[in-house]
N, C-alpha and C positions, 0 to 999 in steps of 0.2 A: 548389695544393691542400695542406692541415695535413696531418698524419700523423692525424688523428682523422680528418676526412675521406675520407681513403683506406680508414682502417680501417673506416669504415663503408659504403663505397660495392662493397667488397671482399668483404662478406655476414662478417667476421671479427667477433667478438664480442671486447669490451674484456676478459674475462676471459682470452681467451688469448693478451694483452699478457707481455711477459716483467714479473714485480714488480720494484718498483723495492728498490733497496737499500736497505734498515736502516740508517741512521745508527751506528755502535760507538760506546761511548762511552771518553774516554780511558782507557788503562790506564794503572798505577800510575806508570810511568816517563814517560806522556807527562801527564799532571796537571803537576807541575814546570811543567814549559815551557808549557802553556798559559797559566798564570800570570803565569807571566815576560813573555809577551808581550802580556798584558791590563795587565800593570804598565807596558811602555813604549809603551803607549797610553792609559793614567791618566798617565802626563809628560810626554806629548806636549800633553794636553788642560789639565792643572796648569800648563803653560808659557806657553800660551799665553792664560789665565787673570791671570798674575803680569803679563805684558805686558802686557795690558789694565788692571787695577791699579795699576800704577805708571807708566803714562801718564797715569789718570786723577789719579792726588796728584800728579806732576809740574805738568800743566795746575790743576788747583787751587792750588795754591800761589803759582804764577806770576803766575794771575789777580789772586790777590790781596794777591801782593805785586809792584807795578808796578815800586815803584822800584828791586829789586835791583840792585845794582853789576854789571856785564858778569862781572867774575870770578867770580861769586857762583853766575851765570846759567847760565855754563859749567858750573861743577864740579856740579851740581845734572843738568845737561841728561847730563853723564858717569855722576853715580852711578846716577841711576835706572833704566837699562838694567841696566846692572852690576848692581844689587840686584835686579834682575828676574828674573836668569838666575841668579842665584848658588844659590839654595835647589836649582831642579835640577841646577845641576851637583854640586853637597856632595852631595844622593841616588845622583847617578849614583857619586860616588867612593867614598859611604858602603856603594855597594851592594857592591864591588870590596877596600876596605881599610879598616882597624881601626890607625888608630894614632892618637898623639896629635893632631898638624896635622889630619886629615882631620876626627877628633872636634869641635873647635875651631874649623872652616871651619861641618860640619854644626849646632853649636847656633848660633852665629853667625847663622847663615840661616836657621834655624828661629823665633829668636824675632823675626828683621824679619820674617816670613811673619805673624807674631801682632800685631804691633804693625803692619803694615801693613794688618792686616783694621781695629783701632778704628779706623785714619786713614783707611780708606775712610767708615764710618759719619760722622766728622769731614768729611772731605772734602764729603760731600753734603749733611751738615749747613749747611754753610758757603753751597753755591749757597741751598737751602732760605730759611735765616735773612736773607741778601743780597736776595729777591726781598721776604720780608718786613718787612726796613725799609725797602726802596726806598718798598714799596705805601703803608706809614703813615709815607714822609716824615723817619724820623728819621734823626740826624747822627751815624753808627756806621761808621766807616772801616772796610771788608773787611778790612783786615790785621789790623785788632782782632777783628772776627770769627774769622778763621781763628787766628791765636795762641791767640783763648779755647777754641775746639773743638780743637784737635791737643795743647793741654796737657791738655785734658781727656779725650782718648784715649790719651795717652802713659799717664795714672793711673791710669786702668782697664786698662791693657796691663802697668805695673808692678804690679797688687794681683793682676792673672791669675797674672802669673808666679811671687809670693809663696804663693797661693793653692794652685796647682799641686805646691807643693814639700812642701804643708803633709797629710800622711795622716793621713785622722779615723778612727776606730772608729764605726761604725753594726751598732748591737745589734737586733735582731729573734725575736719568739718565731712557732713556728710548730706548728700545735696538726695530726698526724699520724693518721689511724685507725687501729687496731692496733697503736699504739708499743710493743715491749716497754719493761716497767718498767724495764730497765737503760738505759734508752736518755733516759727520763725526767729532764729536768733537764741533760743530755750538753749540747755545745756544737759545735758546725762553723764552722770560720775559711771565707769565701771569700774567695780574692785572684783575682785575674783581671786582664789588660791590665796588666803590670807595664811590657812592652814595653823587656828589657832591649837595649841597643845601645849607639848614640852617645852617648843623650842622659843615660838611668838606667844606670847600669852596676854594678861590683861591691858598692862604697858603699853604693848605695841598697836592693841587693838585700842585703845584711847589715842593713842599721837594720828593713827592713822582718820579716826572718828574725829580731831581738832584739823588735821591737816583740810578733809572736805568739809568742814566749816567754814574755812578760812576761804575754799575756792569757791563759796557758794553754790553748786549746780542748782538746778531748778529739781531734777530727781536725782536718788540714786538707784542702782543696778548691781545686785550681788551674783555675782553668775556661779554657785556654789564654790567647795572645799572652802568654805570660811573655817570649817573646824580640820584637824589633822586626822581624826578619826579614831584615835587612842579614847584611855581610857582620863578626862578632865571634866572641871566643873563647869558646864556648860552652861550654866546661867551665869555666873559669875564671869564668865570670856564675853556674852553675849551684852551684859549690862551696857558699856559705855555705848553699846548704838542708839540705847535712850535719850543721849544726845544728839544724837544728828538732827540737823534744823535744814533739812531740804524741804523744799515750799510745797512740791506736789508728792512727797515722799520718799519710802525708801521698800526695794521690792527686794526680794530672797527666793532663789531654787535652789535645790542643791546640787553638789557634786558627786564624782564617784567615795570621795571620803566617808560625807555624811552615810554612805550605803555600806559601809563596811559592816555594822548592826543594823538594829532599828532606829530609824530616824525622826521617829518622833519626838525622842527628847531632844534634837537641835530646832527641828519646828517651832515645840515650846518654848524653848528658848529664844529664840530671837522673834516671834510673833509677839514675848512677852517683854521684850525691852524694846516692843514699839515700830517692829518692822514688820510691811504686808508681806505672808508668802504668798505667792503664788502656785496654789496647786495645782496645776494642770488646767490651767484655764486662761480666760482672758477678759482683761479689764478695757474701758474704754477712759481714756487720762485725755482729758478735752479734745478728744478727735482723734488723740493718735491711739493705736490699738496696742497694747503691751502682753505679750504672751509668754506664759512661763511654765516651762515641764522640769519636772525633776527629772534627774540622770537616771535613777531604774526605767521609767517609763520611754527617755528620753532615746534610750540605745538600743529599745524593742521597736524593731520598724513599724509592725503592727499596731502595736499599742501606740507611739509618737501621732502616727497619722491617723488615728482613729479620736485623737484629743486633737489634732489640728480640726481636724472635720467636724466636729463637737463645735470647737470655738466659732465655726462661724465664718472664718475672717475674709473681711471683704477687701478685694482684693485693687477694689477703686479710692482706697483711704490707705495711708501709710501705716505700718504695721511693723514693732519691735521682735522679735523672737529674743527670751533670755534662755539661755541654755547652757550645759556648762563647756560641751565639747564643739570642737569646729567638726562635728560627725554628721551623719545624716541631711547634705545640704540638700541632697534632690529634694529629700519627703518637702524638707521647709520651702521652698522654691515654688516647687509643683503647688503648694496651699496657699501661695501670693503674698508667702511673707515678703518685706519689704529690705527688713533688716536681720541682720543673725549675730548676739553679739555673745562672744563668750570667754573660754580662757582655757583652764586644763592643762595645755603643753608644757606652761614655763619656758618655755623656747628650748626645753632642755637644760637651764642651767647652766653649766662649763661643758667642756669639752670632755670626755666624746659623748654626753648626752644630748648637747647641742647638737652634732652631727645626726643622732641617731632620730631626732624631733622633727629635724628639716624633711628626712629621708621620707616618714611616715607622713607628714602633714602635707609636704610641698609648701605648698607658698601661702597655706592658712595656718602656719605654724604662729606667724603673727603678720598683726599689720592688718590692714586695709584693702579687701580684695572682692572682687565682682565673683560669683556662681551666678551665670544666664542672668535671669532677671535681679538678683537679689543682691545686696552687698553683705557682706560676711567681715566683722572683726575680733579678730581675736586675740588680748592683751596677756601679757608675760606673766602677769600676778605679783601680787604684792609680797606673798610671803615667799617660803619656801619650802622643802618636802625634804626629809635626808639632811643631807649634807648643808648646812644653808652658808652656799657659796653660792655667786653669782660671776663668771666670765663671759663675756662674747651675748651677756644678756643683763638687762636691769630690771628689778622691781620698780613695780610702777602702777599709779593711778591715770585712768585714761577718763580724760573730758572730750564728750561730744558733742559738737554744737551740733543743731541741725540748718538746713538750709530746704529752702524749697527748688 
């Protein structure tokens, strides 16, 4: 007999069941670790991905080149394991140490990860095309197949990688209800996904710190992953924003990166080379209202709206939301934000993450878009995550003017 059975055969009524426990949800210290251990089961699942991968361009290549030399066949049958495994092992060391060899190992293995996605597209290209000249008969040797597609993936895997290196300025105006007049004609830099670490590091975060000098905005806007969330020296990536000479300043939340640990030493870090975070709160920058959640808070409905309602915000005066994802637009809407600017997707990158970015976002994957009352932007990012190739998408810094 069930315990429901008993409990009914016993004249006892379900209500005076003892209730069941409440789920808690994690607190501040155990977030971290939750993470952590969603991350080494996104590498466990990425691994076993890679291996599937690079069996299948093993077996494609082979097929269609018969006659390889025995040596040839070996060293082939050795590397592509080897390449299989290598991209997680460089994260696992990337995640551990910060020096030059590991940085070295980790791009290494990040752009065979990029160039091993167009060889997959080649790769299947190549069965495809093989059934298609069989069917009409004509005298096109696989191996001419396969050389013509894997050169022509290698080209589009070198223009990504070109591409990727290359940061555009994308200018946008955005016409506000209530703008004070001083605010009129004002300019807002967002940078977002700079994803400093192995791949972008000091370097890149000074040309990008000269480039918005150069464009003067009135403020900047970091809508987090400024860090990659490995294991680097995060004062020394965060220094060169001690330069930035924006007139009404320079504002930081973070991403889901900085959440990978604890986040306080990115905090530190860049509140200490001269940039305001915004902790969950809101400032008033002559009249316009600027509002900034970090991404743990930012993706707990409860918690997000419970710091909107905190802040205040009135909803008769124009109002910024920074935040790092195009997520949650009802809560922000519903609280009279004005604006929602953020970043997160990267548009996807190349193909088929591109695809897979549009599918999830819709039409806040990027761009310029209305939710009800609100406008919502949200920009590609400067850096890159993975693989740093860029197709069918560009890094970029986005200026926004305002308008009334």
């Amino acid at each position: 007999m069930s315990d429901a059975d008993a409990s009914l055969n016993s004249g006892s009524s379900p209500a005076a069941s003892p209730p069941r426990p409440v789920a808690e949800k994690p607190t501040s210290e155990e977030f971290p670790r939750l993470r952590l251990r969603r991350f080494w089961r996104l590498l466990a699942l990425v691994q076993s991905i890679l291996l599937l991968a690079n069996w299948f361009l093993y077996a494609t290549w082979i097929s269609f080149h018969p006659s390889l030399d025995p040596t040839t066949h070996a060293i082939l049958r050795i590397a592509f394991p080897v390449a299989a495994v290598s991209f997680v092992a460089a994260s696992v060391l990337a995640w551990n140490y910060f020096n030059f060899v590991v940085r070295i190992f980790y791009v290494i293995t990040a752009i065979w990860v990029g160039l091993m996605t167009f060889g997959l597209f080649a790769a299947a290209g190549c069965w495809v095309l093989l059934a298609v000249v069989r069917l009409a008969g004509l005298q096109i040797a696989p191996n001419q197949i396969a050389d013509a597609l894997f050169a022509a993936a290698f080209v589009v895997g070198l223009y990504g990688l070109i591409n990727a290196a290359r940061v555009r300025v994308n200018r946008v105006t955005v016409k506000l209800p209530n703008l004070p007049d001083v605010w009129r004609g004002r300019v807002a830099a967002l940078v977002s996904d700079t994803h400093l670490g192995h791949i972008r590091n000091v370097g890149f975060m000074r040309r990008i710190v000269a480039r918005l000098n150069g464009l003067r905005p009135d403020v900047v806007l970091i809508a987090g992953d400024m860090y990659d969330g490995t294991t680097a020296n995060v004062e020394a990536l965060a220094e060169p924003l001690s330069a930035l000479a924006a007139p009404l300043g320079a504002f930081y939340v973070t991403g889901n990166h900085e959440e990978f640990t604890s986040r306080d030493q990115y905090l530190e870090a860049v509140s200490k080379a001269g940039v305001r975070v915004l902790n969950n709160e809101k400032i008033d920058l002559e009249g316009l209202q600027i509002v900034g959640v970090h991404y743990r808070e930012f993706v707990d409905p409860q918690r997000f709206r419970a710091i909107l309602r905190k802040a205040s915000i009135t909803s008769e005066r124009p109002s910024v939301l920074v935040a790092h994802a195009p997520h949650r637009l009802s809560i922000a809407e519903e609280a009279g934000i004005s604006l929602q600017v953020c970043g997160h997707t990267h548009g996807g990158q190349f193909p088929p993450g591109t695809w897979v970015a549009s599918r999830i976002y819709g039409a806040y994957v990027h761009g310029l878009h209305r939710f009800g009352r609100m406008l919502v932007f949200t920009n590609w990012g400067a850096g890159t995550w993975g693989p740093p190739f860029r197709v069918g998408t560009n890094a970029e810094i986005v200026l926004i003017e305002f308008e009334a």
